[in-house]
C-alpha positions in Angstrom: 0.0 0.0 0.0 1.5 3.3 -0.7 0.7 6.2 1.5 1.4 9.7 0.7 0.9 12.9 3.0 0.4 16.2 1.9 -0.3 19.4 4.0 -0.9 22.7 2.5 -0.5 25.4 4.5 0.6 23.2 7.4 3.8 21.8 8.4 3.3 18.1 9.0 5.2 17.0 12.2 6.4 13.9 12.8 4.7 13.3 15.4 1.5 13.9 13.1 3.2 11.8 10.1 3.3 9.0 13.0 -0.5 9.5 13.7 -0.9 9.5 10.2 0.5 6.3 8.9 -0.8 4.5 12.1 -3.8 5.2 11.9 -4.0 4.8 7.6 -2.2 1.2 8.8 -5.0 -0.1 10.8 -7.5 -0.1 7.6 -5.4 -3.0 6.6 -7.3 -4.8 9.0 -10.5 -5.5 6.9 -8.5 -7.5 4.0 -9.4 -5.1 1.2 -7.1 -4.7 -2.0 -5.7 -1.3 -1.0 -3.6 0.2 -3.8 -2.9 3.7 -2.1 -4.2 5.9 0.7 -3.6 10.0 -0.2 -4.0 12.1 2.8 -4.1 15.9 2.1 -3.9 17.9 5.5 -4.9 21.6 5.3 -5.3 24.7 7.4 -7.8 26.9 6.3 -8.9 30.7 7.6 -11.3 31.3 10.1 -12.5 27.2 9.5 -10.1 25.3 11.4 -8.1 22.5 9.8 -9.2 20.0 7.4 -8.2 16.4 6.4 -8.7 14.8 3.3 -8.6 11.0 2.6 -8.2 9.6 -0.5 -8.5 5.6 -0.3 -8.2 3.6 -4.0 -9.3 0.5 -3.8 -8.6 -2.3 -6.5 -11.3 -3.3 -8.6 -13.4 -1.0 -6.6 -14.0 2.9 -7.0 -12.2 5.7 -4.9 -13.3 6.2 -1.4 -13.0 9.9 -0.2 -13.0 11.0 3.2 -13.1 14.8 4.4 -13.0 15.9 7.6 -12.9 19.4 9.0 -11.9 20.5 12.8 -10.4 23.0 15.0 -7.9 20.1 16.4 -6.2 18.0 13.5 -5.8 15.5 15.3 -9.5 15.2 16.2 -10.1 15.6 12.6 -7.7 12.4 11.6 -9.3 10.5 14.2 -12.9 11.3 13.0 -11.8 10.8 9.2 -10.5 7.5 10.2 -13.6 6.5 12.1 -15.6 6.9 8.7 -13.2 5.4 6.3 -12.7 2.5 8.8 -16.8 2.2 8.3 -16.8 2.6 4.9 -14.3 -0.3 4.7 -16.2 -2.4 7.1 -19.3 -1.9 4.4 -17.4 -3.3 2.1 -15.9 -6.0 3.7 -18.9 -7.3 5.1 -20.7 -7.3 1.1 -17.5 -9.1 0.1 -17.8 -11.6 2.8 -21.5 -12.2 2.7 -22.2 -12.0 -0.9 -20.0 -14.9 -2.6 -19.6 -14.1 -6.1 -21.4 -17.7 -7.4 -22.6 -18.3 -10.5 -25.9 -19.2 -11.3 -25.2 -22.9 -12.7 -22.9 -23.6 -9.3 -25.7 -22.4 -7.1 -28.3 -24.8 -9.3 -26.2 -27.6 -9.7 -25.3 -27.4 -5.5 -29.2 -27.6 -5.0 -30.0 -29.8 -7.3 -27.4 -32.5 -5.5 -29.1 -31.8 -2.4 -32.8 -32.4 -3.3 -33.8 -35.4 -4.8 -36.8 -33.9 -7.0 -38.8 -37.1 -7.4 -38.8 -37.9 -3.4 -40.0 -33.9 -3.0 -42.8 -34.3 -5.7 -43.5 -37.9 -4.1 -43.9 -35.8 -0.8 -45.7 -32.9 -2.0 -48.5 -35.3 -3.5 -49.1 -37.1 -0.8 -49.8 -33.7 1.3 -52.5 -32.5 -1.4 -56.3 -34.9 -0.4 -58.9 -34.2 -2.7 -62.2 -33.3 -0.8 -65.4 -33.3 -2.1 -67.7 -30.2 -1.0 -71.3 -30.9 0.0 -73.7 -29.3 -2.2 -75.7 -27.0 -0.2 -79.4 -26.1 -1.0 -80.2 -22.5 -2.2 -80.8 -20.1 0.4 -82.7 -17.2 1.0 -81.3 -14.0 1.5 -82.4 -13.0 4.5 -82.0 -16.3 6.1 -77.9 -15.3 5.4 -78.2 -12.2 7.1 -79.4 -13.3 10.1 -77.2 -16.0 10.7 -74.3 -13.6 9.5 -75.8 -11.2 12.3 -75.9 -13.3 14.9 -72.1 -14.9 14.2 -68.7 -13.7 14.4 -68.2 -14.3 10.8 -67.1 -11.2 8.1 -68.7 -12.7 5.3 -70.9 -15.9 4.1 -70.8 -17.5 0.6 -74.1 -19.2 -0.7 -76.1 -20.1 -3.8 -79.5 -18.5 -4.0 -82.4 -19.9 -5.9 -81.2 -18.5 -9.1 -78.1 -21.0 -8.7 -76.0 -18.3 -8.7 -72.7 -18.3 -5.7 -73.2 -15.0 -3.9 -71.5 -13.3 -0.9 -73.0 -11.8 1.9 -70.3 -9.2 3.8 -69.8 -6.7 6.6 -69.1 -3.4 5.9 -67.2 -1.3 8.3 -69.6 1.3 8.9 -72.2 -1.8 10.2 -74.0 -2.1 6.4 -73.9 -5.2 4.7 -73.3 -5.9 1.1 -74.0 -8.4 -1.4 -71.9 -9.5 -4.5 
């Protein structure tokens, strides 16, 4: 990883270079193809001091971290803190997203299931049941045993043969499809 620090219109220390690289050293911690790490210190009027992290990543676009305080070294740790984030982000899709393709991920399923035992299975959960054929009602008859019960709705054939629905409405009303 190559590490370069900049300050404009600050003189970098070394005790700040120190601060700088140790702390640019522990993103190495999350296993991420780090290429370079460009941190740009700068003292600005009347808005304290700024810090500017420049992180490019391989395969992976530029992650940029800026970070403005009256204490730099409050700054670098803040900046740090994000990018440190950032990284964790990115780690964490790498690690829990394998990159598999879609012919490994159906031939690994495919060895586990037996398809004939789960269609085997799935028919023998499925029973056929006949419904009893229910005489034609009246409609009042339905309303007042859908008064008197708990029930939202009651489906019935009138004399008409036709299926009909008798339902509660939330203002109290019934209807009738």
């Amino acid at each position: 990883m190559n590490i370069s620090l900049v300050g404009r219109h600050v003189e970098l220390t070394d005790s700040i270079k120190e601060h700088l690289n140790s702390s640019i050293e522990s993103l190495e911690k999350f296993n991420l193809d780090i290429i370079s790490v460009n941190a740009v210190a700068s003292l600005q009027e009347k808005k304290g001091t700024s810090i500017e992290f420049s992180i490019n990543l391989a395969g992976k676009n530029t992650i940029i971290i800026k970070q403005r305080d009256d204490d730099l070294y409050a700054a670098i740790d803040i900046a740090i803190d994000r990018a440190q984030k950032a990284l964790r982000r990115l780690s964490d899709r790498k690690s829990d997203h394998r990159n598999e393709s879609i012919n490994d991920a159906k031939n690994a399923t495919n060895s586990k299931i037996d398809l004939s035992v789960e269609q085997e299975s799935l028919e023998d959960e499925i029973v056929p049941h006949e419904l009893e054929l229910y005489k034609p009602q009246e409609i009042g008859d339905v309303l007042e045993s859908l008064k008197h019960s708990d029930k939202i709705f009651e489906i019935f054939i009138d004399h008409e043969d036709k299926t009909r629905v008798l339902y509660k409405r939330s203002n109290g009303k019934f209807g009738l499809y």
